[in-house]
C-alpha positions in Angstrom: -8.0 -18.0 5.2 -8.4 -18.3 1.4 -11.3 -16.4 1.3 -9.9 -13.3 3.5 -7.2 -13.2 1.0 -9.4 -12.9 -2.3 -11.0 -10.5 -0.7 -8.2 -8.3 0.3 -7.1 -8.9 -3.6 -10.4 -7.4 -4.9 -10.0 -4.7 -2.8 -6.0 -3.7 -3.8 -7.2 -4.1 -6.7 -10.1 -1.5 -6.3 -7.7 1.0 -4.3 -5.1 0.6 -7.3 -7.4 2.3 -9.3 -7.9 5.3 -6.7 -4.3 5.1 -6.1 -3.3 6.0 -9.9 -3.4 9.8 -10.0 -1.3 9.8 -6.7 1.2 7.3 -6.0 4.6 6.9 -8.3 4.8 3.4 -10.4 7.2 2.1 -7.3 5.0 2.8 -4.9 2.3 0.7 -6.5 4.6 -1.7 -6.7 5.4 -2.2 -2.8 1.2 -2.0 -2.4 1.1 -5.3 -4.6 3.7 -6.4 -3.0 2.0 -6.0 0.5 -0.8 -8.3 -0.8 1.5 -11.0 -2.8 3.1 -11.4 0.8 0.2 -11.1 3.0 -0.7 -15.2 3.7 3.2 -15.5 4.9 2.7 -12.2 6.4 -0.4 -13.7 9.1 1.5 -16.9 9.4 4.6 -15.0 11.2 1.7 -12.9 12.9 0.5 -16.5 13.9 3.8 -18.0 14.7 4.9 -15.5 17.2 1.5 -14.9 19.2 1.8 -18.9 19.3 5.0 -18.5 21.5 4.2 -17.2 25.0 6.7 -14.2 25.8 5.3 -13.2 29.5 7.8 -10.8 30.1 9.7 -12.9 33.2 9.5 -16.2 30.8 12.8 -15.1 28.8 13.1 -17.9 27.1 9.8 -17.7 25.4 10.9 -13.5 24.6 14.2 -15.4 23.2 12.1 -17.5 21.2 9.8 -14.7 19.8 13.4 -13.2 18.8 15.2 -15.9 17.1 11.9 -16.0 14.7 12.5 -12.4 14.0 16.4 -13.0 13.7 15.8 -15.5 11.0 13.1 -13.8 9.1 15.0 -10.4 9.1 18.6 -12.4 8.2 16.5 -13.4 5.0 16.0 -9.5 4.1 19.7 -9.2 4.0 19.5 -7.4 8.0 22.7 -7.7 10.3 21.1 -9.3 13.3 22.3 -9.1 17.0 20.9 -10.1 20.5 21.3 -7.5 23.3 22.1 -9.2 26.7 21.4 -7.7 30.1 22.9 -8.2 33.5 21.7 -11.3 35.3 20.8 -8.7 38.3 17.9 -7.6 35.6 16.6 -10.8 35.6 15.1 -10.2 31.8 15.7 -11.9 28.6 17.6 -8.8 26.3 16.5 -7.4 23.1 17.2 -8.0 19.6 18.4 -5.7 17.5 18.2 -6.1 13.5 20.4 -3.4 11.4 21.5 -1.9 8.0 24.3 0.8 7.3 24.0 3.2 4.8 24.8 7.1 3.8 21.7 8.1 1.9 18.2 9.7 2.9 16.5 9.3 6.3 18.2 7.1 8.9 15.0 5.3 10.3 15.0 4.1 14.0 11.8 1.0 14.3 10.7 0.2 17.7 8.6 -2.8 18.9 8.9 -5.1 21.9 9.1 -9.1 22.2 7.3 -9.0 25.6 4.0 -9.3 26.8 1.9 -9.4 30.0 0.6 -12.5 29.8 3.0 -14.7 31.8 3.8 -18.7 31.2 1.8 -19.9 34.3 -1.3 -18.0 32.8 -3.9 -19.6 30.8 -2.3 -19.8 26.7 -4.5 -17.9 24.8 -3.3 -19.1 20.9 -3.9 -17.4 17.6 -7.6 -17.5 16.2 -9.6 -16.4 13.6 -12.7 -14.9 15.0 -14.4 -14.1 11.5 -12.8 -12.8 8.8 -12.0 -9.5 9.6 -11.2 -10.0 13.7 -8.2 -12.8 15.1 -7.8 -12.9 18.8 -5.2 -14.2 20.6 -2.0 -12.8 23.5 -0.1 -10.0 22.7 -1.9 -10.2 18.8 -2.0 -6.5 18.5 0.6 -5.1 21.4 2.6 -5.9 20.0 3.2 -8.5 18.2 0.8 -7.3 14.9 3.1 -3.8 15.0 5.9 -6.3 15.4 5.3 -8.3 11.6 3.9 -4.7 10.4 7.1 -3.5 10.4 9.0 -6.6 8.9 6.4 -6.7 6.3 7.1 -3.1 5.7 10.8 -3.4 5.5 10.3 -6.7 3.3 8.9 -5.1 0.8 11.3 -2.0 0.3 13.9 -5.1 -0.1 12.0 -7.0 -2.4 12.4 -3.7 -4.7 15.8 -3.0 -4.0 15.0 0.0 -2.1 17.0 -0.8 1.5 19.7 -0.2 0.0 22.4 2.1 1.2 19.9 3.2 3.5 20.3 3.3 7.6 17.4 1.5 9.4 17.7 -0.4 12.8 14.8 -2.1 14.7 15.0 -2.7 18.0 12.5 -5.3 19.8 12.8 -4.6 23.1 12.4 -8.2 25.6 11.0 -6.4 28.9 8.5 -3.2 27.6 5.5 -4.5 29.3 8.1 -4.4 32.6 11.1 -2.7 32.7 14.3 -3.8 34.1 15.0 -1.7 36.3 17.4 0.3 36.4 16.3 1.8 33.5 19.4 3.3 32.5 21.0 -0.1 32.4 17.9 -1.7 30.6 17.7 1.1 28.1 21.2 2.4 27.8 21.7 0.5 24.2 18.3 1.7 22.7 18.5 5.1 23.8 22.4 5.5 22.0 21.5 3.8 18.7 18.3 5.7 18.8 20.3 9.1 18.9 21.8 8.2 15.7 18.8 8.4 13.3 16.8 10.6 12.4 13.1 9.8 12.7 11.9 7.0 15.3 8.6 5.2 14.5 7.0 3.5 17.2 4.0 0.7 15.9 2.6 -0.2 19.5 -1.3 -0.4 19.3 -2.8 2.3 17.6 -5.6 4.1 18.9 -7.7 4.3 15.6 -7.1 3.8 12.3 -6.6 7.4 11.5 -4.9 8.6 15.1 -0.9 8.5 15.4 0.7 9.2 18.5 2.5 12.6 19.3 3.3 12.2 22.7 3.0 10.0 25.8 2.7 10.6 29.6 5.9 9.7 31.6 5.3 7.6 34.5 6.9 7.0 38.3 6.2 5.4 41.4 6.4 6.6 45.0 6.2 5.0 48.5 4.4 7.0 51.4 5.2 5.6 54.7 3.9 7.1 58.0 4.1 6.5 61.8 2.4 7.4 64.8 2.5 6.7 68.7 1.2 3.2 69.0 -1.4 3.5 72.0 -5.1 2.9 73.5 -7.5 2.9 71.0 -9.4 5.3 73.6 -7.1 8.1 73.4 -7.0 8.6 70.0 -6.9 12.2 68.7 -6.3 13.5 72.4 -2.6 15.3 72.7 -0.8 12.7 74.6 -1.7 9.8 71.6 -2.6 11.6 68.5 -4.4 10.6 65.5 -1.8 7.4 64.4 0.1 6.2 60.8 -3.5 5.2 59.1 -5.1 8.3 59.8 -1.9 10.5 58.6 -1.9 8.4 55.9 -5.6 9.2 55.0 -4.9 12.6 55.4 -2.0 12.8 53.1 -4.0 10.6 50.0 -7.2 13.3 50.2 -4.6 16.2 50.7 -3.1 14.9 47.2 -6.8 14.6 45.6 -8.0 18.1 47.2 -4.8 19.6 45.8 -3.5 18.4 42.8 -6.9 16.6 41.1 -7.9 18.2 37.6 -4.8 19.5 36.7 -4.4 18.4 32.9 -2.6 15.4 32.0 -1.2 14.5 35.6 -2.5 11.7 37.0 -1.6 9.9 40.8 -2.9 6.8 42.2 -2.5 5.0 45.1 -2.7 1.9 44.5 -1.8 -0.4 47.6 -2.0 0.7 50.9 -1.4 -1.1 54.5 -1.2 -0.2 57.9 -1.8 -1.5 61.5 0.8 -2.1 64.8 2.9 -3.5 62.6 3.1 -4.2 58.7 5.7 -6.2 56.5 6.0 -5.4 52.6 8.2 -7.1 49.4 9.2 -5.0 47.0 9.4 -7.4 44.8 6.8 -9.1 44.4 4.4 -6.3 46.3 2.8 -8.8 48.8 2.1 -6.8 52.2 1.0 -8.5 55.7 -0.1 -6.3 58.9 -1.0 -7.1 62.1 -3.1 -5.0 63.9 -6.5 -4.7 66.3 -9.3 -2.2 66.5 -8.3 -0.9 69.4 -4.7 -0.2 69.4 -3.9 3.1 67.2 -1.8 1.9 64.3 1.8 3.0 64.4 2.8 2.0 60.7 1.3 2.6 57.5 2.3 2.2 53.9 1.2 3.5 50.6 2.5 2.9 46.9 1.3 4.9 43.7 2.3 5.9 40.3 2.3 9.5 39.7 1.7 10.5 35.3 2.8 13.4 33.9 3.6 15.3 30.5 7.1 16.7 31.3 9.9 17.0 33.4 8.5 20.4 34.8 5.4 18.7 35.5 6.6 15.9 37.3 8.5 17.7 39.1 6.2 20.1 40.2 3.5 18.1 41.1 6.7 15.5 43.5 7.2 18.8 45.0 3.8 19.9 45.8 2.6 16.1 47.5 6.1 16.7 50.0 4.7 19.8 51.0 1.4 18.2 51.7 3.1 15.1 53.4 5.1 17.4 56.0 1.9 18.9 56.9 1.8 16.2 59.9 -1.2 15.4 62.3 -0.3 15.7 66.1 2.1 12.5 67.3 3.0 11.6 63.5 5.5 11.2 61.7 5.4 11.2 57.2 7.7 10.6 54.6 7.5 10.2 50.4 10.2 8.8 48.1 9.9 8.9 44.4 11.2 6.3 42.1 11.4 7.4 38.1 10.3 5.1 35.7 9.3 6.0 32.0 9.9 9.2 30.8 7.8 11.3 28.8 7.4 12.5 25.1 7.0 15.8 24.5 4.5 16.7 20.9 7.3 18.2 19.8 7.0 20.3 16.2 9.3 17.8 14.7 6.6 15.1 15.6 3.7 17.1 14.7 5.3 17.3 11.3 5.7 13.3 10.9 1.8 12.9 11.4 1.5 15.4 8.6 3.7 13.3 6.2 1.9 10.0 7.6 -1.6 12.1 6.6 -0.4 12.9 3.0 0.9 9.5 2.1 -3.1 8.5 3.8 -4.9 10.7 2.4 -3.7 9.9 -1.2 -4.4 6.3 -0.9 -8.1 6.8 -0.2 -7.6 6.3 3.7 -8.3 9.7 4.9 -6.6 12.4 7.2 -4.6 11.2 10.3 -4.8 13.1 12.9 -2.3 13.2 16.2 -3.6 11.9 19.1 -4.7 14.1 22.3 -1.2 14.1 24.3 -2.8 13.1 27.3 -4.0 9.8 26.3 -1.5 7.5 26.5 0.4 6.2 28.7 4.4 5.4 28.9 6.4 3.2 26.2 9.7 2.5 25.2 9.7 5.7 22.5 9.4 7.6 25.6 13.2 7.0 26.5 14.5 8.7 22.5 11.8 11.4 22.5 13.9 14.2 23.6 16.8 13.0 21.1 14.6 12.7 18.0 11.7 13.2 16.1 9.3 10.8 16.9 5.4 9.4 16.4 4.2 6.1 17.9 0.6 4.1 17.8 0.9 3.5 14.1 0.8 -0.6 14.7 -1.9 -3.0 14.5 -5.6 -1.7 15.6 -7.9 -3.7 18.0 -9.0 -4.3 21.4 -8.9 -5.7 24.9 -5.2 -4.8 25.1 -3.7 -7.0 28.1 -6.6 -9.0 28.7 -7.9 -12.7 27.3 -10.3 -10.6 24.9 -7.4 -9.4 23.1 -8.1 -8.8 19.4 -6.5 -7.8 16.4 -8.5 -6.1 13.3 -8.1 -7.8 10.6 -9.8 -6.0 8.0 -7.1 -2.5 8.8 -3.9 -4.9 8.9 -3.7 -5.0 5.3 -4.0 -1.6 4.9 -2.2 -0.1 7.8 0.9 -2.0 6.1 0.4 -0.6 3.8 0.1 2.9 4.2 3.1 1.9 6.8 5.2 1.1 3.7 4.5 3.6 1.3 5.1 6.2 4.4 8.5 4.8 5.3 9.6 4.9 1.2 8.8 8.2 0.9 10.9 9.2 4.9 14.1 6.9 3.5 14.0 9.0 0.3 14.0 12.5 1.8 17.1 14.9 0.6 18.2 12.0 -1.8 
């Protein structure tokens, strides 16, 4: 650990010097303040992947929050837990909060959660080498997570929170939503609609990519039916072609038809069929009975569908009913759609945050950022406050394996992405002052 931080002091102090001509005296200020903090700063980062927060273990996601509660008390941040009905059967979110009436009112999202659940093999914080850590949920999201409390801790060491509006909200259930979502969301999406900018730091996608805008996502159920008869008869008039075969008609339809159309994507994912078939909706476990030669009478299918849109999404629902009442003789077809995760739109507004983001980088020596293609990722909790303000997300931690034991965070960008981070929200809780 020593030796990552002497390094990472040689090289503020090498980028101080680039800095000079480009940065005010306060901003090089919070930059040396980024790299005073930065041991305590990996210790939370270390700390909170060291808690396991599988979404359904809500005690560990109310663990990962009372750290954050007591760290963000300490920056002088009204703190808050946000409890959800029982029938949600998720932990809540926390909720840390400032008032004030001057410049930008700032709107943070992260998320407590991850997918690795408590009856999963522990995966704990590690130092790989010196510029990679691994560990569960390291970099979604629990890197962007201390990113933005080492961001906001360094405005307050400098005085500069105040009279200034910022809330951060750490959602409990991201990786999976409590559903329904207007119940789960309903407090985020009202605070969110009173601020001005939202700033998302899941994952990024590369060290000079931010996130514009991010495909919406849904679910829908196909179930079909046919005349359960005589294998021998299949296909004749009398029997009919049977659920499976309706139901293989209706999945190619959807690939013929709607495949290649930019950013909308639909998968099925599960599918069962036979004489007769048995599904949970909870926990997604299906059983069938069934024999080669008996046609089937039931089938089932489940799928996501991913747009960019409301127009989209609804185009593309309308288009697979027309393909599902299309029905092969002696069957019967029918498709319900459940929404999920909205989408965000690259708005102008957001377009314009990646440019200020770009400035702030490209005068500390990191280079252009660039928006991301709006296609490329998928739903996430800014989704839900896109339409209401200005938004850009995927400016959190950088690594790999996402989700998986492999998960890694870079270690060599932390340091700087916080501190590009910093200097970026200075100069957006300054604007108009």
């Amino acid at each position: 650990m020593r030796k990552i931080i002497c390094a990472n002091f040689i090289l503020i102090f090498i980028c101080l010097i680039s800095y000079g001509q480009s940065l005010s005296d306060t901003e090089k200020e919070l930059i040396s303040l980024i790299d005073k903090n930065y041991a305590e700063t990996v210790a939370l980062l270390e700390e909170t992947v060291n808690i396991n927060s599988g979404t359904f273990n809500m005690e560990g996601v109310r663990e990962v929050g009372k750290v954050f509660e007591r760290e963000f008390a300490k920056i002088g941040f009204q703190t808050e837990w946000i409890t959800l009905p029982d029938s949600l059967r998720r932990a809540g979110h926390f909720v840390a909060s400032r008032q004030g009436t001057k410049g930008k009112k700032l709107f943070f999202i992260g998320h407590l959660d991850t997918v690795f659940e408590k009856d999963m093999p522990f995966y704990p914080f590690t130092m790989v080498d010196e510029n990679t850590a691994k560990g569960q949920g390291v970099n979604d999201m629990k890197g962007g997570n201390v990113m933005i409390f080492a961001t906001l801790k360094a405005l307050h060491e400098l005085g500069l929170l105040e009279d200034r509006t910022i809330t951060v909200y750490f959602n409990g259930d991201e990786e999976n939503a409590g559903h329904p979502s207007y119940v789960s969301r309903a407090d985020f999406i009202e605070r969110a609609k009173n601020h001005d900018y939202a700033l998302g730091y899941e994952t990024a996608q590369g060290f000079n990519i931010a996130t514009v805008a991010r495909r919406g996502a849904s679910t829908w159920t196909l179930k079909t039916s046919g005349k359960q008869v005589h294998s021998s008869g299949v296909f004749k008039p009398n029997a009919g072609y049977g659920a499976i075969y309706e139901a293989a008609r209706i999945l190619n339809s959807f690939r013929e038809e709607l495949e290649g159309e930019q950013y909308l994507t639909f998968n099925p994912g599960q599918i069962i069929g036979g004489s007769d078939i048995q599904y949970d909706v909870i926990t997604g476990e299906g059983e069938t009975l069934g024999k080669t030669n008996i046609v089937a009478r039931e089938a089932l299918v489940t799928g996501d569908l991913r747009f960019l849109g409301e127009e989209q999404k609804e185009a593309a629902r309308e288009k697979m009913r027309e393909i599902v009442s299309r029905n092969l003789n002696q069957t019967i077809a029918e498709i319900k759609f459940q929404d999920g995760i909205p989408s965000m739109i690259p708005t102008d507004g957001n377009y314009r945050l990646v440019e200020k983001l770009s400035e702030v980088s490209e005068m500390m020596g990191f280079g252009k950022v660039e928006p991301g293609d709006p296609g490329s990722r998928g739903g996430g909790d800014i989704s839900y406050v896109g339409e209401y303000l200005d938004c850009i997300d995927g400016i959190g931690a950088s690594g790999t394996g996402a989700h998986s034991p492999s998960e890694t965070i870079n270690m060599k960008e932390y340091p700087d992405l916080i501190k590009r981070s910093t200097v970026f929200v200075y100069r957006l809780l300054n604007e108009g002052v």
